[in-house]
Residue, then its C-alpha position, 0 to 999 in steps of 0.5 A: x547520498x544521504x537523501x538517496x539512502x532515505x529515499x531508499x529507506x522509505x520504499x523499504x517500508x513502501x515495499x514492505x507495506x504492500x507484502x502485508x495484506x490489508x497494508x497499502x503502500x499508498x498509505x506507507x508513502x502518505x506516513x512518509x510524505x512522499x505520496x504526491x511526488x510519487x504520483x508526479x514521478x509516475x507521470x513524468x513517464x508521459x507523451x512527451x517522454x514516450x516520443x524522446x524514446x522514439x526518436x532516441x533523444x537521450x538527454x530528455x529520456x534520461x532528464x524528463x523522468x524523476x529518475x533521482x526520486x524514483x530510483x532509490x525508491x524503486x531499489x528500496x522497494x524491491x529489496x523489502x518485496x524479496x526480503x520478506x518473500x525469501x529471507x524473512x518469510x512475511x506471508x508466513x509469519x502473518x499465518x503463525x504469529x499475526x497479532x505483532x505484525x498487524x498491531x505494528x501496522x495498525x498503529x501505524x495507520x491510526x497514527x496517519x488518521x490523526x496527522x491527515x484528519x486536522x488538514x481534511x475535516x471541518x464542520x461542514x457537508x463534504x465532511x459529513x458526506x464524503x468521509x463516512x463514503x470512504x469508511x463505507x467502501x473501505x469496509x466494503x473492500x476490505x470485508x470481500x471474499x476471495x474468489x476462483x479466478x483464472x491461471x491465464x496469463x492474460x489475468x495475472x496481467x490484470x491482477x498487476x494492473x488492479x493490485x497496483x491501483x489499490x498501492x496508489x491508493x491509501x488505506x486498500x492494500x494491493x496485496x489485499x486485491x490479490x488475496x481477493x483474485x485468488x492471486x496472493x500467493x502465485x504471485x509471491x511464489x513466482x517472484x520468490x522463485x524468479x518465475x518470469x512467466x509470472x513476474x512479466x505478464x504481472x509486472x506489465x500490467x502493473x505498469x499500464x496500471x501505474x500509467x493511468x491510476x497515477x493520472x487518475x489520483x493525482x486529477x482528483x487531487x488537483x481539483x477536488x482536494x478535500x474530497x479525495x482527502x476525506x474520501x481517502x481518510x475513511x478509507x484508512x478507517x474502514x481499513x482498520x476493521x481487518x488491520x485489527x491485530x486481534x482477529x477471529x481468522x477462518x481458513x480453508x485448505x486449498x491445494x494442502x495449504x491454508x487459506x484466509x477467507x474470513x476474520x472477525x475483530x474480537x476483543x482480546x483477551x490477555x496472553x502473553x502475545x497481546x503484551x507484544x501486539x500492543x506495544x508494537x501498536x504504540x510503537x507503530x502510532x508512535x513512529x508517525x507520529x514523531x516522523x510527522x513532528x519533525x516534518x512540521x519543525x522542518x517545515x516539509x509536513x505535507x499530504 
């Protein structure tokens, strides 16, 4: 019982990760040493599985998946998706008071920089090729402008499908992918307010993405491992030019509401909000840091 409620904890944090544009999920579930046996439970969903269902074999429809991983996991993360939609309103925070909710996350993510970088980097030409290739299309993704995109439905399904592949991979946040589509917002109202001409079409193709971005990124990890790694680590450094809590942020109205297009990492200039937005930094590194130690005493510290 006490495993599934820390499973649970964890999507907790997942599904809270993935409200906060420029925070991956991805890069939650690498803090948390879970990523790989989350991407083993989406494959668990494979051929052999699809043909139980078929053929109504219960006992392999129910006993093949990673039901006892994922589903705590998944329950986490839906509470932490409508907790910070409807009660706790995380979007909205971002807009007024942005400085202590990124300083949390950026510690965060400086915290899981450090605890990957000694398992990844050596002095040789894969670290000197591959990590400077994913600061440059960490900085590339995160520096993207949001763009007009359709209201079909068609298009919310490929949001679904795009959003979810940025989850999976650290340092690219889905909810990121979905400011850039021009989505963000119609996705969180329509789960918010239970829209299901929204949630389906979204939700459907957030599993076909699952199916294949999971075979994708797990294929990459099996066989080019330091690479990935290294190309997954300067992603979560180029991520931090707009995880940065102190930001120049430029928006524009659209449709009577404001809407991020732009921000500029300043240095900051003391006010009584900096205080706050750095120790929420050191409490964010703080906490990776710790979780990290106490997974190497107990022997369970792993990528």
């Amino acid at each position: 019982m006490i495993d599934k409620l820390i499973l649970a904890a964890k999507g907790f944090c997942m599904g809270a990760a993935d409200v906060v544009p420029g925070v991956s999920g991805g890069t939650m579930a690498f803090i948390l040493g879970i990523y790989k046996q989350l991407l083993d439970a989406i494959r668990s969903f494979d051929t052999t599985w699809l043909q139980a269902v078929l053929r109504l074999q219960w006992t392999t429809i129910w006993q093949r998946p990673h039901f006892g991983f994922l589903i705590p996991l998944a329950m986490g993360l839906v509470c932490a998706v409508l907790f910070f939609t409807r009660v706790v309103p995380l979007p909205t925070l971002l807009h007024t008071q942005p400085e202590p909710i990124y300083g949390l996350f950026f510690g965060l993510i400086v915290g899981s920089i450090i605890t990957l970088l000694p398992n990844a980097v050596k002095k040789d030409a894969a670290t000197f090729l591959f990590l400077p290739l994913g600061v440059v299309i960490g900085l590339a993704v995160v520096n993207l402008v949001p763009v007009n995109t359709p209201e079909a439905t068609w298009f919310i399904f490929l949001s679904g499908m795009l959003a979810i592949s940025a989850m999976l991979l650290p340092g690219i946040s889905g909810s990121f992918i979905l400011l850039i589509l021009n989505k963000y917002e119609t996705i969180l109202n329509g789960i918010s307010h239970f829209n299901f001409m929204i949630i389906i079409p979204f939700g459907l193709g957030a599993a076909l993405g699952l199916i294949i971005f999971s075979r994708v990124f797990d294929w990459l990890l099996e066989r080019f491992y330091r690479p990935t790694l290294l190309i997954i680590i300067g992603i979560l450094i180029g991520s931090l030019w707009r995880i940065w809590p102190f930001q120049e942020r430029v928006y524009v109205t659209v449709r009577e509401k404001d809407r991020l297009i732009s921000s500029t990492p300043l240095w900051p200039s003391w006010e009584d909000s900096t205080g706050f937005a750095l120790a929420m930094m050191v409490l964010g590194l703080v906490l990776v840091l710790g979780i990290h130690w106490l997974a190497k005493r107990r022997g369970i510290a792993k990528m």
